[in-house]
C-alpha positions in Angstrom: -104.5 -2.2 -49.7 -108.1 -3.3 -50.2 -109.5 -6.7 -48.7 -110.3 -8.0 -52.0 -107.0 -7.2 -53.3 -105.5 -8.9 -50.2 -107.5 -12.0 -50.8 -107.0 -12.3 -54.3 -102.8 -12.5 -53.6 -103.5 -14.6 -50.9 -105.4 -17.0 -53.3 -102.4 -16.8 -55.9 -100.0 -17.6 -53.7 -101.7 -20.3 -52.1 -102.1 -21.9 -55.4 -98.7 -21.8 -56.8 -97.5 -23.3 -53.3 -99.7 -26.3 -53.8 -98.5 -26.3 -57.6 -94.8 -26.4 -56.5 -95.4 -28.1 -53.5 -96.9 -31.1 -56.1 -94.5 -30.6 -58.8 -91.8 -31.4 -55.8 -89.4 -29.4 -57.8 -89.0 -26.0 -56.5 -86.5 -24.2 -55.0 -87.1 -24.5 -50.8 -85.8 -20.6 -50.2 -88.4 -20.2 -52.9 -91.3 -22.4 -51.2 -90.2 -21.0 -47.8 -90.6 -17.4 -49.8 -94.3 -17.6 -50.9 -95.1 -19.2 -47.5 -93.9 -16.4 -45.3 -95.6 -14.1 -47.6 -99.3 -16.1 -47.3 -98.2 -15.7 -43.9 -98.2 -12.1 -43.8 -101.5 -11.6 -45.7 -103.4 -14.0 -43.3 -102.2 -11.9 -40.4 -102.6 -8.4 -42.1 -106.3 -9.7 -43.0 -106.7 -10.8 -39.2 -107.3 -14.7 -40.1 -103.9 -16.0 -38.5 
């Protein structure tokens, strides 16, 4: 998968975490979802 690809999920997902995580009413299997995947980009783009 291309970097800017990569980075471009990475910035979604970052985003809607902060959106749910403000909302404060999101499902936390959800949350706990998006936060493993952001995990996973950060580490497959070597920035963990």
């Amino acid at each position: 998968m291309p970097v800017n690809q990569i980075e471009t999920q990475l910035e979604a997902i970052t985003t809607t975490i902060a959106y749910l995580e403000k909302k404060g009413s999101c499902d936390p299997e959800v949350l706990k979802e998006l936060k493993n995947e952001r995990t996973r980009l950060l580490k497959e783009l070597n920035v963990h």
